[in-house]
Structure formats: C-alpha cells, structure tokens
C-alpha positions in Angstrom: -22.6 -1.9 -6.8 -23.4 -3.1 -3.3 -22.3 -5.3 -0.8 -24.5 -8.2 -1.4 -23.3 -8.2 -5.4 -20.0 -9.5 -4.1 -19.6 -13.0 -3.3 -16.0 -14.6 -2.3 -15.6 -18.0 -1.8 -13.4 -18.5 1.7 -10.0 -19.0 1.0 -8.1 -16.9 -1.5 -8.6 -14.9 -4.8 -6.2 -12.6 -6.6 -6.7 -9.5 -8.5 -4.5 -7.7 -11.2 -5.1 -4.1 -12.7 -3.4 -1.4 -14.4 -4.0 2.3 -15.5 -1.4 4.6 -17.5 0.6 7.5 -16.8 0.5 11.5 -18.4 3.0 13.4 -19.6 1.6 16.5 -17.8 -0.5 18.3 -19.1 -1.5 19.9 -22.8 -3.4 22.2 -20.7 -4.1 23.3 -17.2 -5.6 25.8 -15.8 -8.5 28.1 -14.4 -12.0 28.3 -16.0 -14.5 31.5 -16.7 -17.7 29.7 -16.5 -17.3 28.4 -13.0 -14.0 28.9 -11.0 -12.7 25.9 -11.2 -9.6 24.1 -11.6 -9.0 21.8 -14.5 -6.6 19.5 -16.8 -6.3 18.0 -20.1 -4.3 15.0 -20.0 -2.0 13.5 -22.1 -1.3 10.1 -22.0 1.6 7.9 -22.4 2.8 4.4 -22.5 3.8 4.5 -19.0 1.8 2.4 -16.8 1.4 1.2 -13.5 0.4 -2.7 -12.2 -1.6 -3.9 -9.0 -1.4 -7.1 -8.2 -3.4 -7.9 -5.1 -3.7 -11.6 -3.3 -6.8 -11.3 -1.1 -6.6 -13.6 2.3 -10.3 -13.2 3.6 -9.8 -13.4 7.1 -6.6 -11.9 7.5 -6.1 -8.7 9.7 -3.8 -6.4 7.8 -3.3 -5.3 3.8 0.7 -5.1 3.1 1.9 -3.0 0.7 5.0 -3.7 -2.0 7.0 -1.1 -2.0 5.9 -0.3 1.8 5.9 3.5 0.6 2.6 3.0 -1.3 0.8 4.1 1.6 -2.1 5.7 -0.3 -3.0 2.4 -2.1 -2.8 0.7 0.6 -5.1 2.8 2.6 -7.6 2.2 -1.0 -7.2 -1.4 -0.9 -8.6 -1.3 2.7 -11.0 1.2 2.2 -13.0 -0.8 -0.6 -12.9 -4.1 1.2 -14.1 -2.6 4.5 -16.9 -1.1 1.9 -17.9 -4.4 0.4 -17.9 -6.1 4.1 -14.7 -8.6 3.3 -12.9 -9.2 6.7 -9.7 -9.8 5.2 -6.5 -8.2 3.9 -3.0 -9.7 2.1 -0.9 -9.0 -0.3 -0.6 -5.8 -2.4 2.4 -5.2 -5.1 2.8 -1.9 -7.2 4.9 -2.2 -10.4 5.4 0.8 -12.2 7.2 2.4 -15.7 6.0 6.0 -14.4 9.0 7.9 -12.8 7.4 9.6 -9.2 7.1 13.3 -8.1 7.9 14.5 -12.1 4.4 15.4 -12.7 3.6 12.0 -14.6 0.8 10.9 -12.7 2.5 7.8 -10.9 0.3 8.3 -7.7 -3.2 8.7 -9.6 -1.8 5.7 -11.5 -1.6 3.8 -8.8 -4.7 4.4 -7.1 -6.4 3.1 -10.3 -4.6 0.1 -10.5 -5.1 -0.7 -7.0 -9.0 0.1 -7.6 -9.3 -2.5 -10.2 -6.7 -5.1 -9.4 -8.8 -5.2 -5.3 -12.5 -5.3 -7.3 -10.9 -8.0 -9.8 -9.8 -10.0 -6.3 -13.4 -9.4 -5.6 -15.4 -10.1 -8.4 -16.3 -6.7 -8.8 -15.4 -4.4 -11.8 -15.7 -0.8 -10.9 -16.5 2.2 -13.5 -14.8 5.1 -14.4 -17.1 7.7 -12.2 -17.0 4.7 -9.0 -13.1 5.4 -9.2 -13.5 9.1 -9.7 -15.8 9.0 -5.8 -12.9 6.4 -4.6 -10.2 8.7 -5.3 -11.7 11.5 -4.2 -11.6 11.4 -0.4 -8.0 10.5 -1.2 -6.0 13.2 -3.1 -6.5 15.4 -6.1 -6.2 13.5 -9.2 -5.5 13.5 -12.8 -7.9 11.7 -14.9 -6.2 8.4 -15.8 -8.9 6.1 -14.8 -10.0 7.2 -18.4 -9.2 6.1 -21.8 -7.5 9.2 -24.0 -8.0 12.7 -23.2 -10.5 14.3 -21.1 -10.4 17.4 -19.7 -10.7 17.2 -15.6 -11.4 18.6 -12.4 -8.5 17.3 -10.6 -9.2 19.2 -7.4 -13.2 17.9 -7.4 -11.9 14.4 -8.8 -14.4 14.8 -11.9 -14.6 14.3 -15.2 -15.3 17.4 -17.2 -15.7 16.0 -21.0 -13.9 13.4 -23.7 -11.9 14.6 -26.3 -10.9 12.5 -27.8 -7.3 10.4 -28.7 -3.9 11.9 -30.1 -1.9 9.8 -32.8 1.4 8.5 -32.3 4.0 11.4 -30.8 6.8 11.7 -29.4 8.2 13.8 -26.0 11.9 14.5 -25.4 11.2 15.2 -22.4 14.0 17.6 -20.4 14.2 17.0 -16.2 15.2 20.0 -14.6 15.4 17.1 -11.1 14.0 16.6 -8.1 10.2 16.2 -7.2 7.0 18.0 -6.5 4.6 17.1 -4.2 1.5 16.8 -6.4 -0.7 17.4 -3.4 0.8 20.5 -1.6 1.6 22.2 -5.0 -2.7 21.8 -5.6 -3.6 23.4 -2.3 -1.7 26.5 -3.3 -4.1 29.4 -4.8 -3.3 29.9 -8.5 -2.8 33.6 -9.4 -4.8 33.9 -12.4 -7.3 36.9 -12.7 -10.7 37.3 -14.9 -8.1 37.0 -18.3 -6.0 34.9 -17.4 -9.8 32.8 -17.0 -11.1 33.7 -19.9 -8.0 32.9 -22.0 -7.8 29.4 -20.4 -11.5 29.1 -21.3 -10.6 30.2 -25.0 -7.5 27.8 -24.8 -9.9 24.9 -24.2 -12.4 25.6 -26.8 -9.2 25.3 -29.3 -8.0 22.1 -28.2 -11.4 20.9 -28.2 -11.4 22.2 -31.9 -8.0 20.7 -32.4 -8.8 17.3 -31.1 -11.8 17.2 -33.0 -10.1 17.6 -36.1 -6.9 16.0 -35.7 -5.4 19.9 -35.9 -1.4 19.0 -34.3 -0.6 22.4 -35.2 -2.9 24.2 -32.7 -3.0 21.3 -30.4 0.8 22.1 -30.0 0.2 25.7 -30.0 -2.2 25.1 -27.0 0.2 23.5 -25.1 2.9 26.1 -25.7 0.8 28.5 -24.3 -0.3 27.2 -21.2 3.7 26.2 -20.2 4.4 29.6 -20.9 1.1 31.1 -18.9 2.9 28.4 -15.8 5.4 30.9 -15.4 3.0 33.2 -12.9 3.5 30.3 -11.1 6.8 28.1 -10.9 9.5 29.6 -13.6 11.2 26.8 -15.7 14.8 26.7 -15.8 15.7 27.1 -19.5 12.1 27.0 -20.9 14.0 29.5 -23.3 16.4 26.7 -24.6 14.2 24.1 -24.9 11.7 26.3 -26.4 14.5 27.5 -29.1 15.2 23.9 -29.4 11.7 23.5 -30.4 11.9 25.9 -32.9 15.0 24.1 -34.4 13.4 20.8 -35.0 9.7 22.3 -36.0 8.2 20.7 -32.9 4.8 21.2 -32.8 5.2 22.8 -29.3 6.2 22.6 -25.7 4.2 20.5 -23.2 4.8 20.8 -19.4 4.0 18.6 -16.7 2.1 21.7 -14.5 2.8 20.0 -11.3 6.4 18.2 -11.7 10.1 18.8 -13.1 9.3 18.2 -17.1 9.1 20.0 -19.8 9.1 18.7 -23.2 9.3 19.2 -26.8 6.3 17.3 -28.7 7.3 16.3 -32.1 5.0 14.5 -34.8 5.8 10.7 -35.5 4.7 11.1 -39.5 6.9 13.0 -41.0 10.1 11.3 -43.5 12.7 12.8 -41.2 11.7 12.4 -37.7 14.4 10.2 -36.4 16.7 13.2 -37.5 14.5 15.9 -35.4 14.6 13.3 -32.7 18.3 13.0 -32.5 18.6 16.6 -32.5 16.1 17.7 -29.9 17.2 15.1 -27.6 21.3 16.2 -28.2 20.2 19.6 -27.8 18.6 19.0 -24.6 21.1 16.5 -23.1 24.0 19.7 -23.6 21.6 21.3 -20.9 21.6 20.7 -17.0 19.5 18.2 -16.6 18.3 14.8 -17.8 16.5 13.6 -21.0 14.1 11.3 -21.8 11.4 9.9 -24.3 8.1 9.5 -24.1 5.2 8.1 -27.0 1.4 9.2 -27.2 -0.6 6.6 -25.8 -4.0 5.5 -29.1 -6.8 3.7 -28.6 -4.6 0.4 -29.9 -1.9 0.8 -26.5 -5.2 0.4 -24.2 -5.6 -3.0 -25.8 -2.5 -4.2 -25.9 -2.5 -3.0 -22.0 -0.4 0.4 -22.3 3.5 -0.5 -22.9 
C-alpha cells in the first residue's frame, strides 16, 4: 500500500493490535533442498497487545515499557514510510514470558505492526509484516494464523500446515534467558544427515498435520529436542523425558532458542487431569519452574488468543 492510500485527519487517532506467542518449536532445524534455516511453530494462548495513540505532529514515538526498543524503532519506521510527521504514545501488554524462547519479541513486533497501521487506517498483510520485520531481527512466524513452517533467519514464510487441537504443555524452566538474536547468528553444526533427517522430519509433520496424526506429530518434536543437544544440552531432558513416558505424553517439545522444555499431553483423553497432575508434580520435584501452556485453534484467533 502506498503513501497516498493513507489519509489522517489532523489531530489524533489510535490503534490497537495483537499477535500470539509459541511454545518453541515442534521442529527446527536445517534443510537438504536449500541450506536454509527453518521453524515450525506452535502456538499458544499467549499473546501480546499494542496500543498506539498517534499525535500527528508530534516529534518523538514513546514506548511503555521503555525497554521495547525494537517496537518502538517499528512504530517509527512505518510512519516515516507512510509520510506522517508525527509520533505519541506506544503501550506493550503482554501474557508471553521474555528470553524463554516463546516468541515475546516477534510478538511484539506484530502487534506494534498492526496496532500503528490501525492508528493509520491501514491494515497490513501477512508477507508486508514478514518485509517489516525483516530489517529488524530474525523472527518466528507469528504474524500467521496456526502453523507454518518458517524461515526465521530470511523472515519468510515457507508453507501452512495447518492447526493442532486443544493440548496441553507442562512446560519445565531450567531459568534465565537467551538472547534470541545472538543465539541465530551462531552456525548450527548439522552436516548433510543431520539435513536430510530434518528434511525427512518435515515431510512427517506435514503428514501428521495433515491427518490429525498426534502420535507422530509428538514423535517429531521428540526428535528434534533431542537432535538440539549438538547444540545447547538440556539440563534433565532425561527426567522430563521419563516423565513423559510416565504419563504417555505424546512427546517432548522444546523452545530451540530459550530455557523450556515441555511435555505435550493430549486434551481428549477420560483421564487427562490425572496425567496433568502428575507430569506437572513430577516436574516441580525438579530444579526449576513449571508451567502450563494450551494449543492455540482456529476458534482462540477469534476470540483474540487468551
């Protein structure tokens, strides 16, 4: 959309938007075909708000909390590209814990994106957002609806796959952060199989996906926390995996880039409440801390992602 497509009335107008969080990743790696890094996401009910009050005129865009420096930077970025001499007020609420691998900052880029183009009059798509955030940082793919495998290093999408049905995480925090961005610079240490297996891995969950196939989708996951190891080991990945085992989780998912690993259990079985309790007292007896986390469906898009 260009300039001349936005028109602002002088004064004031006022934007809102949103985008969810991930619970890591059910798969990331390197691929055969081309070389390149990608993701599957997995999203959950987590969510980050924008709310930004536009002042045309004014000199400077503030930022609330002032540590937001990357969406502020956005918020200036698109209205210096639409030619709107002005700046104001920009507040970030979010549910999505930072530096744990859940996708806070892509989150809030997203949010910031739409809540400035709503100020503006402007809605922006999926791919605009993707050549936004690009320039910016790498980013996981939540400026899309369900699961999509991603180039988070090119900011691109790869393909839709689809939506999972209702699951739950416990998810176990081994604490502390990551720095999403430095931990993407570093060169993965994958050769041709490790390729080729990550390839194979994404033609399953494709399969999977397709088919509404938890089992492999689970087994999928599993496999690519374990194949993380060549890069970051997990403190007690061998607990929560026997954990796991002990509750017949579907599998282990791991947020790649951040402190989490969890154990994914299905919502519709008679006596999940019981394999909830049990994972979640298993892995509270561990260093650590634990917490929950639910698939995000088609339905928690509508009824805005909490």
């Amino acid at each position: 959309m260009s300039a001349d497509e936005t028109t602002l009335e002088r004064g004031t107008a006022t934007g809102t938007g949103r985008a969810h969080g991930t619970f890591g990743e059910l798969l990331q790696g390197v691929l055969a075909e081309n070389g390149l890094d990608f993701l599957v996401t997995f999203p959950v009910s987590l969510s980050s708000r924008a709310d930004f009050h536009l002042v045309e005129g004014a000199g400077e865009v503030t930022v609330r909390p002032p540590h937001k420096r990357k969406a502020q930077a956005l918020a200036r970025r698109i209205l210096r590209d639409h030619q709107v001499a002005g700046g104001g007020l920009l507040t970030l609420i979010s549910s999505i814990p930072e530096g744990k691998g859940l996708a806070s900052s892509s989150a809030d880029l997203v949010a910031t994106a739409h809540a400035v183009g709503d100020a503006l009059g402007v809605r922006f798509t999926e791919s605009e957002i993707e050549t936004l955030l690009r320039d910016v940082e790498p980013s996981d793919g939540v400026m899309y609806e369900g699961v999509v495998a991603f180039y988070h290093r090119q900011v691109r999408l790869k393909e839709r796959l689809g939506f999972l049905p209702p699951l739950t995480i416990v998810a176990h925090d081994i604490g502390g952060t990551v720095d999403t961005v430095l931990f993407n610079r570093s060169p993965k240490p994958f050769d041709a199989a490790d390729r080729e297996e990550y390839s194979g891995l994404l033609d399953e969950l494709r399969e999977a996906l397709l088919h509404g196939d938890l089992e492999t989708v689970g087994k999928v996951s599993t496999r690519s926390a374990r194949k993380n190891a060549k890069i970051v080991t997990r403190d007690h990945a061998d607990d929560i995996l026997r954990i796991c085992h002990e509750v017949e989780g579907l599998g282990l998912v791991l947020a790649h880039s951040g402190t989490n690993l969890g154990i994914l259990l299905r919502d519709d079985v008679s006596d999940h409440q019981d394999r909830l309790a049990h994972a979640r007292k298993s892995c509270e007896a561990l260093p650590g801390s634990v917490s929950l986390y639910r698939s995000m469906g088609p339905d928690s898009y509508r009824a805005g992602g909490e």
